[in-house]
GUKOL-644054 format. One record per residue (C-alpha): residue in one letter; x, z, y. Coordinates in steps of 0.001 Angstrom, whole numbers, plus 524288, in hexadecimal, padded with zeros to 5 digits. Layout:
N
AXZY ...
This chain:
238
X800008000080000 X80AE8805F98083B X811557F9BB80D8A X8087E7EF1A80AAD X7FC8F7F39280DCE X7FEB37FC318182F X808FC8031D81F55 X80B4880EC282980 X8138180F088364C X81FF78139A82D8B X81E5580C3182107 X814478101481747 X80834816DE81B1E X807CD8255381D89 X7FF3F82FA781E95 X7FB638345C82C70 X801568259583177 X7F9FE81A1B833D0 X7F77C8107382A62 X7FB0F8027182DD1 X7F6207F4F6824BC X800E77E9BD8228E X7F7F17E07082431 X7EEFB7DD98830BC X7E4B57D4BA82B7F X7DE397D54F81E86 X7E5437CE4D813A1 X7DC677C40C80EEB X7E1807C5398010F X7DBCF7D11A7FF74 X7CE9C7CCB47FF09 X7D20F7C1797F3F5 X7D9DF7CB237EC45 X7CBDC7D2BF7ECE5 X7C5577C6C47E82B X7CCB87C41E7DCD9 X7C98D7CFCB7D88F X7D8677D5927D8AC X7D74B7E4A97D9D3 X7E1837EB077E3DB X7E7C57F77D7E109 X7F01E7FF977E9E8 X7F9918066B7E5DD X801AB8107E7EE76 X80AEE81B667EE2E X801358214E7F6F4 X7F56782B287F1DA X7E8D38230F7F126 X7E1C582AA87FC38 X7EC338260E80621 X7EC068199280090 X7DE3A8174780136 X7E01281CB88112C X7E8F4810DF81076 X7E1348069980B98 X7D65080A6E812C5 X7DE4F809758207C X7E0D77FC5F81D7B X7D37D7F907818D7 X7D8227F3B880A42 X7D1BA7FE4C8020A X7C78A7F63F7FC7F X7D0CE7EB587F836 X7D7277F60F7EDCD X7D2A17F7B97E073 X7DA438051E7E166 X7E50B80E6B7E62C X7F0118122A7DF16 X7F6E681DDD7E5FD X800D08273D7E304 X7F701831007DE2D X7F2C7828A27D261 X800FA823097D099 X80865831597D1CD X80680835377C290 X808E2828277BCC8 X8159B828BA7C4FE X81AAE8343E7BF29 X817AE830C67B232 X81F5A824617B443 X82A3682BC27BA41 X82AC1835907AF9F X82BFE82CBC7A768 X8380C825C07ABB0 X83B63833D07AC45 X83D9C8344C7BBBD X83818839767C70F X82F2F8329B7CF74 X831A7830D87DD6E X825D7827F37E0BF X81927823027DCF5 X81A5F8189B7D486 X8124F80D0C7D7AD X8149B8070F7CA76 X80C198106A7C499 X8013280B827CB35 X7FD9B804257BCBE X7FC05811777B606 X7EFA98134B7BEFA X7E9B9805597C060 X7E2CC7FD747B59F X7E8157EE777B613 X7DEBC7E56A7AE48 X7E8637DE227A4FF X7EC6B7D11A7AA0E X7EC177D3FE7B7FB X7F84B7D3E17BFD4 X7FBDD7DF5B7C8D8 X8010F7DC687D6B7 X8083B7E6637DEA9 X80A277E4157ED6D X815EA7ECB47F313 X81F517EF237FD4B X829307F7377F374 X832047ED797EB0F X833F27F88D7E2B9 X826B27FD917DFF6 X822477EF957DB82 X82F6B7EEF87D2AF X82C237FB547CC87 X81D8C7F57E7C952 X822237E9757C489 X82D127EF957BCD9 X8200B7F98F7B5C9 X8174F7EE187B4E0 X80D6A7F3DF7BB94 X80BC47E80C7C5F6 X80EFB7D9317C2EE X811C87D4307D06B X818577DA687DC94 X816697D5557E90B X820F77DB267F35B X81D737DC968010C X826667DF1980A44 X826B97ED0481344 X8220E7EDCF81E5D X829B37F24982B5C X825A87F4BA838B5 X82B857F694844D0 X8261B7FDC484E4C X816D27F90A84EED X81A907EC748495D X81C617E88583AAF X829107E1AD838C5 X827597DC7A82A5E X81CA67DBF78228A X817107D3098196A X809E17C9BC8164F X7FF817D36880DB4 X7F52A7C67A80CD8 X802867C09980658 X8038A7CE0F7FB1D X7F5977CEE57F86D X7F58F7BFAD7F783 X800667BFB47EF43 X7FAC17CAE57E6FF X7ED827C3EB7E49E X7F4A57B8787DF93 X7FD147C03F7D5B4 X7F1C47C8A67D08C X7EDD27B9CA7CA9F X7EDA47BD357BB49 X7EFE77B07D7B7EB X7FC7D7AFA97C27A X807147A9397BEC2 X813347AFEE7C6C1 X81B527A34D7C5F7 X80FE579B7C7CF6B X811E47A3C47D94A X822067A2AC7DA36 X8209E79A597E5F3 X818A77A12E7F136 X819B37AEAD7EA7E X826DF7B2037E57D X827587BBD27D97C X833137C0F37D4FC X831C97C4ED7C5B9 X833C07D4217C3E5 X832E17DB287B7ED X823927DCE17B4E2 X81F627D3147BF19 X8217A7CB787CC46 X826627D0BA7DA12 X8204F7C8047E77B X828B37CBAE7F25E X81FFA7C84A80091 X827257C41780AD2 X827147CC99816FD X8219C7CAD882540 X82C4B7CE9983045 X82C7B7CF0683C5D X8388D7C6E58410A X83B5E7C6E3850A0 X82DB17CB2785387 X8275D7BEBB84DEC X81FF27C7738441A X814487C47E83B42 X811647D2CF83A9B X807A37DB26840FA X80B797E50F848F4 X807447F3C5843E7 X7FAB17F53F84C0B X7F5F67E98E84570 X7F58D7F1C483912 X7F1477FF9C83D8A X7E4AE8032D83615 X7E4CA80EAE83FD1 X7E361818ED83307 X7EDCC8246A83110 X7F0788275B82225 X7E96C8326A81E04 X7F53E83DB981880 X7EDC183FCE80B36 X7E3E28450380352 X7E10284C6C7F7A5 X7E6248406E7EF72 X7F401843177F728 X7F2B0851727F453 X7F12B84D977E763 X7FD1B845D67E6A9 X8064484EA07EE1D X80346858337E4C0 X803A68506F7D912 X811A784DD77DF1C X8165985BE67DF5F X80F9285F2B7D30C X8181F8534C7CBCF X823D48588C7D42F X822EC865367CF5D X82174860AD7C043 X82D68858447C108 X83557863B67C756 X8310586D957BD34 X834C78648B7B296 X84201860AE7B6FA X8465986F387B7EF X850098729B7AD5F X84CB487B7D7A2D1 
């Protein structure tokens, strides 16, 4: 969500700081992803509750099947941590498949603005195709890079084809083969000498502060020290 959806005045959205959109007008491609009857899923290392403050700030709730936040992808990251016997430092979005149902035969699409995160997805096989976009930098109220979201959501729809065949699209959408599936990198809007594409910030205000939290980020926050507290107590000697 964080980064391609929306943004805040320093980077990714924060509580008790405005919420900004990366796009100004609506991106047609939404509407005939929604008519091909493609279900949209968001998933976030945010709790659901702030996400949903999110989506609703930039007026795309409806267009989401559901949310995937940290709260439903906490235990399935421990387990997976535990597992490779480590520590976990973050939510990990790759989990996100322990918690949604795919019917068989339908390709997942991720769009992101971490390389890494859509590495680690590809690498688990929990998505198919990645499509990179890049991040998004401002200086003072204007944005200095950014990229096209009617181009990702565009690209998306076409790769959620079942009967796709990667290799027709090697010409105006290049994949690079990973392990698991494909990466799309998009290419990035700057703003060179002034002559910019880009809006400038007040051009994507929704005017809404983030609301700090709820009982589904009390939750979480204690879920946290409750998991902190386990791993301490069993890494004690004797």
């Amino acid at each position: 969500m964080d980064g391609v959806l929306a943004m805040g005045p320093g980077g990714d959205t924060a509580p008790r700081e405005p919420i900004y959109r990366t796009f100004v007008e609506y991106p047609p491609a939404l509407r005939l992803i929604r008519e091909a009857g493609i279900p949209m899923h968001l998933v976030t290392a945010k709790v659901a509750a702030q996400a949903r403050q999110v989506l609703q700030a930039i007026e795309l709730e409806e267009h989401f099947t559901s949310i995937i936040g940290a709260d439903q992808l906490f235990w399935p990251t421990l387990r997976s941590a535990l597992r490779q016997r480590r520590l976990p430092v973050a939510i990990a979005k790759s989990t996100f498949r322990s918690v949604l149902e795919v019917p068989p035969g339908r390709p997942v699409v991720m769009i992101e603005d971490n390389r890494g995160n859509l590495l680690e997805m590809l690498g688990e096989g929990a998505i198919d195709f990645g499509i990179l976009v890049p991040p998004l930098r401002t200086e003072r109220e204007r944005l200095t890079q950014g990229f096209d979201l009617e181009l990702a959501f565009s690209v998306a729809r076409r790769l959620c084809d079942p009967q796709l065949d990667p290799g027709t699209l090697a010409d105006d959408i290049p994949l690079l083969h990973r392990d698991g599936g494909y990466l799309c990198h998009l290419p990035a809007l700057e703003d060179i000498d002034g002559a910019s594409p880009l809006p400038d910030l007040d051009s994507l205000t929704t005017g809404i502060v983030l609301n700090a939290g709820g009982p589904e980020l009390v939750s979480a926050i204690r879920a946290g020290r409750r998991m902190a507290r386990n791993l301490l107590a069993r890494s004690r000697p004797g």
